[in-house]
N, C-alpha and C positions, 0 to 999 in steps of 0.2 A: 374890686374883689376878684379872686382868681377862677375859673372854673373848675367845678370839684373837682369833673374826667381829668382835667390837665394838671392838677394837684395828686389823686389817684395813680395815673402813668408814670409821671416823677419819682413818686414815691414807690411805683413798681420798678422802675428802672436801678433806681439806687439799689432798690433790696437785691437784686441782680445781678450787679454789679461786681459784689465782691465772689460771688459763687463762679463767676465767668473767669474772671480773675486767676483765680486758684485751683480751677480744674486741672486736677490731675498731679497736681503737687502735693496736697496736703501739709500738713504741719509740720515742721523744723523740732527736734528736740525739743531745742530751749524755746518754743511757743507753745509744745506741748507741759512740760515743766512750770511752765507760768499761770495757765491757763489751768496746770493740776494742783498749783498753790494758792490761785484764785477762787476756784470755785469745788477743792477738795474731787474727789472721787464719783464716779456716777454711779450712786447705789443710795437704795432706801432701806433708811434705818427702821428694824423691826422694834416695836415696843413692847416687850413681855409683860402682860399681866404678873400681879401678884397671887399666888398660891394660893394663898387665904383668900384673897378677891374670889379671885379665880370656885374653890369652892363654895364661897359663899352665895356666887351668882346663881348657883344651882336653884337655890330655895326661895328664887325669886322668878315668880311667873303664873299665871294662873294654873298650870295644872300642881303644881309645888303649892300654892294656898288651899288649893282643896284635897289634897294628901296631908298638908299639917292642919287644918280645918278637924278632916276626921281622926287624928289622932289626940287631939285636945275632946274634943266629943267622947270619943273611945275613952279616955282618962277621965271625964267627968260623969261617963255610966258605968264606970266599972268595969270595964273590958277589958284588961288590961293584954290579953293575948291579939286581942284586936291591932291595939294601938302599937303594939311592939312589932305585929308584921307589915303594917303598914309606914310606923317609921324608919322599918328597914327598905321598904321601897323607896321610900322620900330620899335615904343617903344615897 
């Protein structure tokens, strides 16, 4: 079996290799063309939330359950001016 250092080096060498290589040349059109039908563009595609999502995440979190907590409260004593300014804070 081989020694890892000398499996290591090797495999440092190779990596090497081609950067020693191509110093200072870079890429030919048609390697760049290839390589940009290969593996598309280098950019990250952004994912937009849903709107709806999006405002519905609001009313999820602890301080949005105890703002809709005391508005169901506030409707169940009768308070209704209560409950109507505090679920204008909740939107």
């Amino acid at each position: 079996m081989a020694d890892t250092n000398t499996l290591l080096k090797a495999d440092l060498q190779d990596a090497k290799k081609p950067v020693t290589e191509t110093k200072g040349k870079g890429l030919s059109q048609t390697e760049a063309d290839a390589l940009l039908k290969q593996y598309g563009y280098n950019e990250i595609t952004e994912n937009k939330a849903h709107p709806l999502l999006n405002f519905l995440s609001k009313f999820w979190g602890l301080t949005a359950w105890m703002l809709e907590f005391i508005v169901v409260l506030s409707i169940f004593l009768h308070n209704l001016s209560d409950a109507y300014v505090v679920g204008g804070l909740l939107v």
